[in-house]
N, CA, C and O atoms as CSV, one atom per row, in Angstrom:
chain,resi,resn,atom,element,x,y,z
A,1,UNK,N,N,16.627,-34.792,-76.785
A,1,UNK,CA,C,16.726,-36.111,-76.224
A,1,UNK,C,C,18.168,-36.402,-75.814
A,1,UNK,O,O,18.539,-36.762,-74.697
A,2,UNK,N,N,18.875,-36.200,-76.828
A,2,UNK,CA,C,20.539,-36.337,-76.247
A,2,UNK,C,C,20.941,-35.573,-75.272
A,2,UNK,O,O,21.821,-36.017,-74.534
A,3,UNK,N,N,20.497,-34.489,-75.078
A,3,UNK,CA,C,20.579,-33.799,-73.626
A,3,UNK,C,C,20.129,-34.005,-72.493
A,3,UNK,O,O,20.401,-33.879,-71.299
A,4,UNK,N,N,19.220,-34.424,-73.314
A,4,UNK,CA,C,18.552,-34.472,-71.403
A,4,UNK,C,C,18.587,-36.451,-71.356
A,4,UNK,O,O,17.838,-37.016,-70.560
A,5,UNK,N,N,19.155,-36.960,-71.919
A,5,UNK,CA,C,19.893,-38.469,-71.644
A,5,UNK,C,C,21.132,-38.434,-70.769
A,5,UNK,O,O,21.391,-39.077,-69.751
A,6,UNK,N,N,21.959,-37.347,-71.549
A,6,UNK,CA,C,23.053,-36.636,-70.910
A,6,UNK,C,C,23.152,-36.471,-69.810
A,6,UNK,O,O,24.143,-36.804,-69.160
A,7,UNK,N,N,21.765,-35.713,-69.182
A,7,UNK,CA,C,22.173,-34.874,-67.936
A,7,UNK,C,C,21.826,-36.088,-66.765
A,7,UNK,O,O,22.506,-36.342,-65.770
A,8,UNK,N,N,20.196,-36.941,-67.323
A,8,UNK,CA,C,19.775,-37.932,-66.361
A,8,UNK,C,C,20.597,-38.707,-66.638
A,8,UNK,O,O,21.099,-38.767,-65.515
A,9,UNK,N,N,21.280,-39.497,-67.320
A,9,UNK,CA,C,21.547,-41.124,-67.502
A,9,UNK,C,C,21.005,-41.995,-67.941
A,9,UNK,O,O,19.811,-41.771,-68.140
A,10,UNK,N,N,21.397,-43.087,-68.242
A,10,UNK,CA,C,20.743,-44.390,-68.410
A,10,UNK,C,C,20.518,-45.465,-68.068
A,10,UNK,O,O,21.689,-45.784,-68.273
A,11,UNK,N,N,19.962,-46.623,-67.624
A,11,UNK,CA,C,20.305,-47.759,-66.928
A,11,UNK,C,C,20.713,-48.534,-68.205
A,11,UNK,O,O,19.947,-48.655,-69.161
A,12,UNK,N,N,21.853,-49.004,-68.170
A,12,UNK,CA,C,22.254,-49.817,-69.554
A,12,UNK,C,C,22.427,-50.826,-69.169
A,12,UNK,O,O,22.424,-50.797,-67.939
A,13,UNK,N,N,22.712,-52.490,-69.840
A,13,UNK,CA,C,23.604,-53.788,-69.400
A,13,UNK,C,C,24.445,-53.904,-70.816
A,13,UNK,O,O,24.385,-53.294,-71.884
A,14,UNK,N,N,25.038,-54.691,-70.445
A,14,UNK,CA,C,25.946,-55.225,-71.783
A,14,UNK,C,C,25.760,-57.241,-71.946
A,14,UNK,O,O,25.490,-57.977,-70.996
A,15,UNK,N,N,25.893,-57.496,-72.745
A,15,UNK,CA,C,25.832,-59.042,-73.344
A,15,UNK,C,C,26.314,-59.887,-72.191
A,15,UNK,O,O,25.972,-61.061,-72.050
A,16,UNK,N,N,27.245,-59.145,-71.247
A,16,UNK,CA,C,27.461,-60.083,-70.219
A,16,UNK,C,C,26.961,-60.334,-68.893
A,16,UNK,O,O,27.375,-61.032,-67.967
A,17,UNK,N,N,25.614,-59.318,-69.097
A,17,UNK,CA,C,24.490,-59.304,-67.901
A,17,UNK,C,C,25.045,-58.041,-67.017
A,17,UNK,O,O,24.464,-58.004,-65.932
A,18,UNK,N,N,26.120,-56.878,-67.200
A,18,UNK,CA,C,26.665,-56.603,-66.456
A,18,UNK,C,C,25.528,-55.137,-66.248
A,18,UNK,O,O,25.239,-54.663,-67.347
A,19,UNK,N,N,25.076,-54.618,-65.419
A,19,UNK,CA,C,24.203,-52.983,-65.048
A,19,UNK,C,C,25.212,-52.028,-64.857
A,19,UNK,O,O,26.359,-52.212,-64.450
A,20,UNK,N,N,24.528,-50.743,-65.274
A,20,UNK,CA,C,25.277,-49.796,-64.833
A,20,UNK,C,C,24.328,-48.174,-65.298
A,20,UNK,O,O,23.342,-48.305,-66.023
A,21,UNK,N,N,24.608,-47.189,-64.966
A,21,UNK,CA,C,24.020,-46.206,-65.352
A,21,UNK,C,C,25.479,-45.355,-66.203
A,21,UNK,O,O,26.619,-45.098,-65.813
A,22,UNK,N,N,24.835,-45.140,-67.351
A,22,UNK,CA,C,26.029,-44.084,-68.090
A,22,UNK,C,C,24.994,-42.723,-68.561
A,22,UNK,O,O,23.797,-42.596,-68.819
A,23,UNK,N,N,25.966,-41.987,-68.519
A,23,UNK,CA,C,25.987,-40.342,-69.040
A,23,UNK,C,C,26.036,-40.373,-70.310
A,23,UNK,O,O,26.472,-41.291,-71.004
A,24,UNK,N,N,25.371,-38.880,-70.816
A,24,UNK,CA,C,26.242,-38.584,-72.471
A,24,UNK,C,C,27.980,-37.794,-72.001
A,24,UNK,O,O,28.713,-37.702,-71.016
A,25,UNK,N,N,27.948,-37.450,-73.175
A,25,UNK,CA,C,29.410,-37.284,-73.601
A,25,UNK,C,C,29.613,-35.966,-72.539
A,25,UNK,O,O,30.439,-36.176,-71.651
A,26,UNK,N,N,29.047,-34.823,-72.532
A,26,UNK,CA,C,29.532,-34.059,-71.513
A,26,UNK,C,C,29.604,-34.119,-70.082
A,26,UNK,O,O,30.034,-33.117,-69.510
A,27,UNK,N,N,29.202,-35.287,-69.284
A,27,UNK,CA,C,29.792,-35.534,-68.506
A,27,UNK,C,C,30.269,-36.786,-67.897
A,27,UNK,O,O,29.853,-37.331,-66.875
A,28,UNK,N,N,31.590,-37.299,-69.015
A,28,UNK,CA,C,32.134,-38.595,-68.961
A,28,UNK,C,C,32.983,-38.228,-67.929
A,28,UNK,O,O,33.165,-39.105,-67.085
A,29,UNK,N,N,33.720,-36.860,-67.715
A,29,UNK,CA,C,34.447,-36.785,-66.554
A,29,UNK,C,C,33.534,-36.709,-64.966
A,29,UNK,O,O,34.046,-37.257,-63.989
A,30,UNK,N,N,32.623,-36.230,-64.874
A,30,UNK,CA,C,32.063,-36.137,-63.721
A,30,UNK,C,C,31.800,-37.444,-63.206
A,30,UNK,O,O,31.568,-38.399,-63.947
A,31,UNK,N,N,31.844,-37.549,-61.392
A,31,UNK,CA,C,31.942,-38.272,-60.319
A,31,UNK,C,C,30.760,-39.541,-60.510
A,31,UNK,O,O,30.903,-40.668,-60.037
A,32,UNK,N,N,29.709,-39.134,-61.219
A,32,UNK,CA,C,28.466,-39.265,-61.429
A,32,UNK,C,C,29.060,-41.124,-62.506
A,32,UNK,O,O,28.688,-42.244,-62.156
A,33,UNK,N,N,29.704,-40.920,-63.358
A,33,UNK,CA,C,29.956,-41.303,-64.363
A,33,UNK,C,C,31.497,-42.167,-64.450
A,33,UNK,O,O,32.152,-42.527,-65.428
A,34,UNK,N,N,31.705,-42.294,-63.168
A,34,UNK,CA,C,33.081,-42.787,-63.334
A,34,UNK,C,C,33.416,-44.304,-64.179
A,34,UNK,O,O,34.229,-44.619,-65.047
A,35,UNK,N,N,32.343,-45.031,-63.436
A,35,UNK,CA,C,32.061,-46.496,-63.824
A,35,UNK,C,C,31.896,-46.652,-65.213
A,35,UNK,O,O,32.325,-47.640,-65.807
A,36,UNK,N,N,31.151,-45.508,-65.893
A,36,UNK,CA,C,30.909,-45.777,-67.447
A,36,UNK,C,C,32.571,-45.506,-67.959
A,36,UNK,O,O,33.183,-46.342,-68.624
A,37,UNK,N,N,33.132,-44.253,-67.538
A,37,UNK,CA,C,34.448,-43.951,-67.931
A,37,UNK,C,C,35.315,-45.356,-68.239
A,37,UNK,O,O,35.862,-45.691,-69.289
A,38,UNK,N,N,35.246,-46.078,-66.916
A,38,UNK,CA,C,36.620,-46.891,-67.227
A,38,UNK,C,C,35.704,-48.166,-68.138
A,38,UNK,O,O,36.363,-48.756,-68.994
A,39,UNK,N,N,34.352,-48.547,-67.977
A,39,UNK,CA,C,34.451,-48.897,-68.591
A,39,UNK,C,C,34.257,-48.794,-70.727
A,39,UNK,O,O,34.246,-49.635,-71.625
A,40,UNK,N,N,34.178,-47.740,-70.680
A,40,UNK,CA,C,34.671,-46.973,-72.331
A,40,UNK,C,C,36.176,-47.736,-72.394
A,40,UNK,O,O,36.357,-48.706,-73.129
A,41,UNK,N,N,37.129,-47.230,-71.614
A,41,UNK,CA,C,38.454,-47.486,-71.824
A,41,UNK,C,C,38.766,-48.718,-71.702
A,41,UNK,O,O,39.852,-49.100,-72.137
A,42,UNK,N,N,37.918,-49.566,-71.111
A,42,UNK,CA,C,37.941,-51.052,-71.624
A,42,UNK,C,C,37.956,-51.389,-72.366
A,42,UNK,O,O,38.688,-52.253,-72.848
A,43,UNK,N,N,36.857,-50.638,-72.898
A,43,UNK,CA,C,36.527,-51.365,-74.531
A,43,UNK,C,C,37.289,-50.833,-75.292
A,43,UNK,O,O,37.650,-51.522,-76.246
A,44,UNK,N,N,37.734,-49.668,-75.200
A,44,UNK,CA,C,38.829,-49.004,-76.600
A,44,UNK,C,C,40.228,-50.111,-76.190
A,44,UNK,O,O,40.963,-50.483,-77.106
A,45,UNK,N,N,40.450,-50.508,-74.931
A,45,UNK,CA,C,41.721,-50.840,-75.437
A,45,UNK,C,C,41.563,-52.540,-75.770
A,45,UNK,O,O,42.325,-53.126,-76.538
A,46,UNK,N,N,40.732,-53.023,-75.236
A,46,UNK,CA,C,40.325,-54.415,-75.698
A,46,UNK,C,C,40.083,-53.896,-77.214
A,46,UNK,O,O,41.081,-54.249,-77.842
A,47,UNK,N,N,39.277,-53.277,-77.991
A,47,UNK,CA,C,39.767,-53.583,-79.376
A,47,UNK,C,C,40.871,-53.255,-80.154
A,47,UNK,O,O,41.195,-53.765,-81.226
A,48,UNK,N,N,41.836,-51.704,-79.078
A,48,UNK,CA,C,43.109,-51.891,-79.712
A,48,UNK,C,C,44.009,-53.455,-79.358
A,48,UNK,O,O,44.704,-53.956,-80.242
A,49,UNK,N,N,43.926,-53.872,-78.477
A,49,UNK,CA,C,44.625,-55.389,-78.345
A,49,UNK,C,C,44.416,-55.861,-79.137
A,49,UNK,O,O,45.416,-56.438,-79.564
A,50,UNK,N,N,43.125,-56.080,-80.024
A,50,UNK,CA,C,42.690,-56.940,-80.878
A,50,UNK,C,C,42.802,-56.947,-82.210
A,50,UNK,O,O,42.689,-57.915,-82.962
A,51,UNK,N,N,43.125,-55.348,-82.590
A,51,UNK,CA,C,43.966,-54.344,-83.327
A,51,UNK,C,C,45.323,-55.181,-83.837
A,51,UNK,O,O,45.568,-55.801,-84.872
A,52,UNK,N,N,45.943,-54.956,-82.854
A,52,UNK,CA,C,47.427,-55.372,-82.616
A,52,UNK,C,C,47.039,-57.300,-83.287
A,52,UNK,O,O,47.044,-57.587,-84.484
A,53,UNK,N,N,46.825,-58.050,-82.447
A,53,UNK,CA,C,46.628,-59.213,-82.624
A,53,UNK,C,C,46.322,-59.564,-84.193
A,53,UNK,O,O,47.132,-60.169,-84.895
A,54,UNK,N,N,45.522,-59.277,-84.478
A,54,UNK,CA,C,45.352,-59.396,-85.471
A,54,UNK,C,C,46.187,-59.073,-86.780
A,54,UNK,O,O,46.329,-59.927,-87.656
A,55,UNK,N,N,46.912,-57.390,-86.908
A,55,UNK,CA,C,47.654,-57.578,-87.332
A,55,UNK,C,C,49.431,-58.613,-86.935
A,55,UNK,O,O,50.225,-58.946,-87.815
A,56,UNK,N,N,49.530,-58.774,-86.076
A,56,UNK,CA,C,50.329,-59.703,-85.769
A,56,UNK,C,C,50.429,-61.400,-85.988
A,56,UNK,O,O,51.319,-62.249,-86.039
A,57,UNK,N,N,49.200,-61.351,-86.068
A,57,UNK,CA,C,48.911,-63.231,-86.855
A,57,UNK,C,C,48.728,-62.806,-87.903
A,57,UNK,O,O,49.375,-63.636,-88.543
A,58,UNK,N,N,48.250,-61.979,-88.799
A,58,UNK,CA,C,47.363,-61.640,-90.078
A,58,UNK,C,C,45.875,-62.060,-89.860
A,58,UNK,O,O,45.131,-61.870,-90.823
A,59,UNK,N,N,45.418,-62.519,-88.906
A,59,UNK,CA,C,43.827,-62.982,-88.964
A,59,UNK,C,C,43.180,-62.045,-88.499
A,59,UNK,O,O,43.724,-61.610,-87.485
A,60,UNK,N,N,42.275,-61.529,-88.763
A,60,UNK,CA,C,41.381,-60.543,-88.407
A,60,UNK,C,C,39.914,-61.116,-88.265
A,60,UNK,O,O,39.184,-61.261,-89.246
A,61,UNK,N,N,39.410,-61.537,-86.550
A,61,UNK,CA,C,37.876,-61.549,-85.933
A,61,UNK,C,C,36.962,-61.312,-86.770
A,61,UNK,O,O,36.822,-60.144,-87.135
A,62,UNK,N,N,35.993,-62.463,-87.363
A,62,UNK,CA,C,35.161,-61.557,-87.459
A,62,UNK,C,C,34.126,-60.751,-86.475
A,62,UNK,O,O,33.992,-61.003,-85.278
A,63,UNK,N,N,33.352,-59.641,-87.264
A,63,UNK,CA,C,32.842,-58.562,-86.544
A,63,UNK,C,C,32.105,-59.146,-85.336
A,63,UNK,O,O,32.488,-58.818,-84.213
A,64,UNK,N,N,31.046,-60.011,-85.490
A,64,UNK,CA,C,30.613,-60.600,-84.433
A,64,UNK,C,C,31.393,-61.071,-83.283
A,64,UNK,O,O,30.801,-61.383,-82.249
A,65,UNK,N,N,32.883,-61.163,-83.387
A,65,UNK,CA,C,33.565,-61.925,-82.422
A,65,UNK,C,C,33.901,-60.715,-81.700
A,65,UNK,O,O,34.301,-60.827,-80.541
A,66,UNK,N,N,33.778,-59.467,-82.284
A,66,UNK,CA,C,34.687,-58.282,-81.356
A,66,UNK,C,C,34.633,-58.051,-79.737
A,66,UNK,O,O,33.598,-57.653,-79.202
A,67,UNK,N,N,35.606,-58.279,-79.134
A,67,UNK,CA,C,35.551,-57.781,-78.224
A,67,UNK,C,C,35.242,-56.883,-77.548
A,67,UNK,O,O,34.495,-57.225,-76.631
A,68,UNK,N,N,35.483,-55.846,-77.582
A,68,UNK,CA,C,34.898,-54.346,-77.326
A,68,UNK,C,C,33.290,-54.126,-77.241
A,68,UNK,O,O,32.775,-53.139,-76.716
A,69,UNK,N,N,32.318,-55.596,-78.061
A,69,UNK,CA,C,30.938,-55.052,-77.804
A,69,UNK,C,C,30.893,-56.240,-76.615
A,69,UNK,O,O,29.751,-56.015,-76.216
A,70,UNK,N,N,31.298,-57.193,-75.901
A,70,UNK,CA,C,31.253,-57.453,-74.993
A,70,UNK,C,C,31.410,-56.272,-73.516
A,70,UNK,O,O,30.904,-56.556,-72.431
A,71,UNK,N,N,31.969,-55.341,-73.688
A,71,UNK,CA,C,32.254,-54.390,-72.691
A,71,UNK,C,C,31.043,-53.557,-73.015
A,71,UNK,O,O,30.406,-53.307,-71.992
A,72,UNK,N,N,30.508,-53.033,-74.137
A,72,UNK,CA,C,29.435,-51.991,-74.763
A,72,UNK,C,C,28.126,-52.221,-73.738
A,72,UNK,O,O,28.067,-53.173,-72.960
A,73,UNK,N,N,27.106,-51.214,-73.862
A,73,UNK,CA,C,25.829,-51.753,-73.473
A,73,UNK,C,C,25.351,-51.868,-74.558
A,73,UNK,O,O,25.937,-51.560,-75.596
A,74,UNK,N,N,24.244,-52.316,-74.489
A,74,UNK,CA,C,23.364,-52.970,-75.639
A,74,UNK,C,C,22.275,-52.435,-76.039
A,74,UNK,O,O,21.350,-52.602,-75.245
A,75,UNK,N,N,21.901,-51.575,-77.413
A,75,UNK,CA,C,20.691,-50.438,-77.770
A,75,UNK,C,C,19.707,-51.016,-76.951
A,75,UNK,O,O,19.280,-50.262,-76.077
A,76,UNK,N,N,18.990,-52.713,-77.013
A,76,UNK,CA,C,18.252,-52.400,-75.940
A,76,UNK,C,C,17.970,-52.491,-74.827
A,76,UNK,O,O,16.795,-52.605,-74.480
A,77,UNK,N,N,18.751,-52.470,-74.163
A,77,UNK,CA,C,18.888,-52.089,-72.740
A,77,UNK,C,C,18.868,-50.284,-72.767
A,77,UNK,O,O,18.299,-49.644,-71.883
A,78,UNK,N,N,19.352,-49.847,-73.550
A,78,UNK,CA,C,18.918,-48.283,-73.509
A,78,UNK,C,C,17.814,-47.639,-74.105
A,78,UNK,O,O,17.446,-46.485,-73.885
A,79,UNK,N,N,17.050,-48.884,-75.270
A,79,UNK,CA,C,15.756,-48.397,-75.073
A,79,UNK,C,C,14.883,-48.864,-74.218
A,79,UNK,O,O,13.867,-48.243,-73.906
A,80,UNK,N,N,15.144,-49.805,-73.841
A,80,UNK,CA,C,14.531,-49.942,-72.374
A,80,UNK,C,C,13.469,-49.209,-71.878
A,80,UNK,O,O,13.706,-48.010,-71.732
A,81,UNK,N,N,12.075,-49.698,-71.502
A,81,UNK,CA,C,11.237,-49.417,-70.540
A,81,UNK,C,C,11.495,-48.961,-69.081
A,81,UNK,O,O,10.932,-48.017,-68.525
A,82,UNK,N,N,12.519,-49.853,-68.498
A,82,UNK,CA,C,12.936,-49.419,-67.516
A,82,UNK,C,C,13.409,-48.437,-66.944
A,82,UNK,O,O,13.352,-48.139,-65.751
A,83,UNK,N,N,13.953,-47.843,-67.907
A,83,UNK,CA,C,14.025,-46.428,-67.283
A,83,UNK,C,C,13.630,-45.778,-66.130
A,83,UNK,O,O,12.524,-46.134,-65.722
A,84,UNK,N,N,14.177,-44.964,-65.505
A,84,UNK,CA,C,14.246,-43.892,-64.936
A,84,UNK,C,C,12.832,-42.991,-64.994
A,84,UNK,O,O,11.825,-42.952,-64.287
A,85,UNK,N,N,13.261,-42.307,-66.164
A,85,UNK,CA,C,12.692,-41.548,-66.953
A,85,UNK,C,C,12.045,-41.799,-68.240
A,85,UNK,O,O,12.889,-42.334,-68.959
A,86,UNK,N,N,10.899,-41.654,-68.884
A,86,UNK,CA,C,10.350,-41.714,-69.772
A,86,UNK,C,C,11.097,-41.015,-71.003
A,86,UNK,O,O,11.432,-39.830,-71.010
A,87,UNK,N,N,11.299,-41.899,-72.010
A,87,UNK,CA,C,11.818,-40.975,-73.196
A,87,UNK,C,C,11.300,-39.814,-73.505
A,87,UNK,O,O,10.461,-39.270,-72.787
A,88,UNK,N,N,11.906,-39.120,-75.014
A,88,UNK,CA,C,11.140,-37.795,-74.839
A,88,UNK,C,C,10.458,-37.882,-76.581
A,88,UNK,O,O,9.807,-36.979,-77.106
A,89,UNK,N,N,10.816,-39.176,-77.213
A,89,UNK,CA,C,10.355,-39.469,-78.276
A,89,UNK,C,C,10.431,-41.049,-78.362
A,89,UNK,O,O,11.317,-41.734,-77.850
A,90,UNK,N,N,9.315,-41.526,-79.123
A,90,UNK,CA,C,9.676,-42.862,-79.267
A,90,UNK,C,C,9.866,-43.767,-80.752
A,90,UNK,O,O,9.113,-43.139,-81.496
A,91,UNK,N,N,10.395,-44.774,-81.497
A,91,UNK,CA,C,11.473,-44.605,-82.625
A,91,UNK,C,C,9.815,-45.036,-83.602
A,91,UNK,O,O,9.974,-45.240,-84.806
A,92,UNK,N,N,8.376,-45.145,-83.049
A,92,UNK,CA,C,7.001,-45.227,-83.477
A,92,UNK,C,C,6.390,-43.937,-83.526
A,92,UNK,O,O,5.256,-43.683,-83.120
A,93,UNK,N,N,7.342,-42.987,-84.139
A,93,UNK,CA,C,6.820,-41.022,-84.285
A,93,UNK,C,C,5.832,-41.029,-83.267
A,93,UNK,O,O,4.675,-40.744,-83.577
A,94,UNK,N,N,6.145,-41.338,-82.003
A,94,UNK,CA,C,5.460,-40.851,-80.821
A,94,UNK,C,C,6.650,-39.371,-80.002
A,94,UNK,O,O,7.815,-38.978,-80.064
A,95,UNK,N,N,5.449,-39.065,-79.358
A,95,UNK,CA,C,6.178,-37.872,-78.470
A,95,UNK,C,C,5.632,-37.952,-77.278
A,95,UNK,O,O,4.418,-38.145,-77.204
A,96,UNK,N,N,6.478,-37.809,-76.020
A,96,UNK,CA,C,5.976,-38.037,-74.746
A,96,UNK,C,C,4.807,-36.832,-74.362
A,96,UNK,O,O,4.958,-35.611,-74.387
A,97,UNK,N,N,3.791,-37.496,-74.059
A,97,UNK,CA,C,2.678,-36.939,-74.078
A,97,UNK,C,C,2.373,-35.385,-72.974
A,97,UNK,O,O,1.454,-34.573,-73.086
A,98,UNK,N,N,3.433,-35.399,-72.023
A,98,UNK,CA,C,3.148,-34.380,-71.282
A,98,UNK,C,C,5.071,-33.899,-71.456
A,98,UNK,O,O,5.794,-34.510,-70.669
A,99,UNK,N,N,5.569,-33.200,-72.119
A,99,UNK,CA,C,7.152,-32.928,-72.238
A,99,UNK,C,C,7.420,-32.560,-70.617
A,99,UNK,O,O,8.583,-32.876,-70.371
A,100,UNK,N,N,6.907,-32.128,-69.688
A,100,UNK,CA,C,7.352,-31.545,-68.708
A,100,UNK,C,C,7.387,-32.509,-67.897
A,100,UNK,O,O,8.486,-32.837,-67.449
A,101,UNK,N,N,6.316,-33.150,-67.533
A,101,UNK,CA,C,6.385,-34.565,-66.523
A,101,UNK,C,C,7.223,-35.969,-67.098
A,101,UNK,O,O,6.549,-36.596,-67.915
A,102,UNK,N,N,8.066,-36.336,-66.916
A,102,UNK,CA,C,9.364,-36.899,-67.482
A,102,UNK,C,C,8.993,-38.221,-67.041
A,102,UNK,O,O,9.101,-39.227,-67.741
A,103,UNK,N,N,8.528,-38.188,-65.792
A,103,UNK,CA,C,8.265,-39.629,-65.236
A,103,UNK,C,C,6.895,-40.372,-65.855
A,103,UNK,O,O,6.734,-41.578,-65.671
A,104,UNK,N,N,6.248,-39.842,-66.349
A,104,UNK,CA,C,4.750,-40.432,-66.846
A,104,UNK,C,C,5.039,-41.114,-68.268
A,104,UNK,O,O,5.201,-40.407,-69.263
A,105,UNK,N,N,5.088,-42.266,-68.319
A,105,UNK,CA,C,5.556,-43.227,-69.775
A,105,UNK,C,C,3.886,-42.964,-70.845
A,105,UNK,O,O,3.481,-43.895,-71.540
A,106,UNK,N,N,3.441,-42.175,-70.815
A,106,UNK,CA,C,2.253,-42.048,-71.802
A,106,UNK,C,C,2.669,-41.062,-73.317
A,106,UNK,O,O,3.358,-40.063,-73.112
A,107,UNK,N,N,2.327,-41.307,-74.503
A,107,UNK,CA,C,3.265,-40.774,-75.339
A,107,UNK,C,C,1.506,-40.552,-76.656
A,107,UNK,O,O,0.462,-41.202,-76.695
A,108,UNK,N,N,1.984,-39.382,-77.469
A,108,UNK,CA,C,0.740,-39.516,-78.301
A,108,UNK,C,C,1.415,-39.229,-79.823
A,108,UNK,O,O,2.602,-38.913,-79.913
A,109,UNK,N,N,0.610,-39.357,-80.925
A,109,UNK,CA,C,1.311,-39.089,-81.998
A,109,UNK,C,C,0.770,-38.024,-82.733
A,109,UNK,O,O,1.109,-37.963,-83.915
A,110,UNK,N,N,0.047,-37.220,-82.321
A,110,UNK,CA,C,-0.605,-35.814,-83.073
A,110,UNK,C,C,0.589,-35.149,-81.671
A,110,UNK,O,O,0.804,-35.472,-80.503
A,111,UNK,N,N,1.148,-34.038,-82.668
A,111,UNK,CA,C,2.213,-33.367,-82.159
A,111,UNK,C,C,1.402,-31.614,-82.387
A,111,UNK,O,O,2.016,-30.601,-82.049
């Protein structure tokens, strides 16, 4: 599943309504993936700012306030129906019912 998320993508949003399609990790550099890139580095440095800030007043956000998951997408938007592609497992010990046809959302649970 992490591979082949990897290779297709995802349609993700984040808390601020924002779309986008991201990659897995092996191809954060490719052309495909640029948009997810910068925005990763958004979010790492919005929570190092916040890093900093915090130690600099002594107050430290709580977790809910973090910045950085404002930039994040949101689990469900990546489990999402919408998709693309049909998962290749589902988190109800289902398994996509035909592994080869990717596009057909039908899933069974005798494996």
């Amino acid at each position: 599943m992490h591979d082949e998320d990897c290779a297709i993508g995802l349609q993700v949003s984040n808390t601020a309504g924002e779309s986008w399609k991201c990659y897995g990790d092996k191809r954060m550099l490719d052309k495909e993936d640029a948009e997810n890139l910068v925005r990763c580095v958004t979010a790492v440095q919005a929570s190092a700012d916040e890093i900093y800030t915090a130690y600099s007043t002594k107050h430290a956000p709580s977790p809910s306030t973090y910045v950085a998951w404002r930039h994040a997408p949101t689990l469900e938007s990546a489990r999402s129906t919408n998709q693309e592609l049909a998962k290749l497992f589902t988190f109800d010990s289902e398994k996509r019912k035909d592994t080869e046809e990717r596009r057909i959302w039908k899933f069974k649970t005798d494996w």
